[in-house]
Residue, then its C-alpha position, 0 to 999 in steps of 0.5 A: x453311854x454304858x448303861x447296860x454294861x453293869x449287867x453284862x459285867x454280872x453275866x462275865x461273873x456267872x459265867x465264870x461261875x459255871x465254869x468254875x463249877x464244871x471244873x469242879x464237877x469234872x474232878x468230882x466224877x474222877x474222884x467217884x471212881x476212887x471214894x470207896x464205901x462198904x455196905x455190910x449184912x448179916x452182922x458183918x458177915x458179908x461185906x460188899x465195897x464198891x465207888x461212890x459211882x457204884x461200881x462193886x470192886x469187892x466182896x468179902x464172905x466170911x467162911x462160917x455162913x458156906x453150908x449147902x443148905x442156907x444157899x438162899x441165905x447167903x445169896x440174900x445176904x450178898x444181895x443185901x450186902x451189895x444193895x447196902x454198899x450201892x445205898x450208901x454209894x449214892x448218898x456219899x455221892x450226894x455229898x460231895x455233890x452238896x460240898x460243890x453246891x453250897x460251895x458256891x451259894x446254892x442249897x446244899x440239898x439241890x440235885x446236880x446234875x440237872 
């Protein structure tokens, strides 16, 4: 009489799943404004610090590389500087987007979202 009832009480269970894991999503994008990471080049010289979303919030230059005549140098190491920073932006996010997965039994390595 309720034979078909095992596989609705299963669909209940992902279904609660994925509420739970869109729950989980939703603060980890709040959280991605706040995860900060530097990204450096020249030996430090130049330091970039943007969110784990990749927004750049700040920039530190160290006053010994400002002559007139290395201005593409210091304009590639800012470039360089700020990619750095995005690069690792984007594998912090990978991350903490791999805690969630695992979390809840699916491949640390699965790209989310779709």
């Amino acid at each position: 009489m309720f034979k078909g009832l095992g596989q609705m009480g299963d669909m209940a269970k992902m279904m609660k799943a994925a509420q739970e894991m869109q729950k989980k999503m939703a603060a980890l994008q709040d959280e991605m404004h706040t995860i900060m990471v530097t990204g450096e080049s020249g030996a430090g010289l130049v330091k970039a610090t943007c969110t784990a979303k990749g927004e750049l919030k700040a920039l530190d230059i160290d006053p010994s590389i400002f002559n007139s005549d290395d201005k593409e140098v210091v304009e590639d190491l800012i470039l360089a500087a700020i990619k750095d920073a995005q690069a690792k932006a984007s594998a912090r996010a990978q991350e903490e987007m791999g805690k969630i997965t695992e979390g809840m039994g699916l491949p640390k390595d699965m790209k989310l979202p779709f």
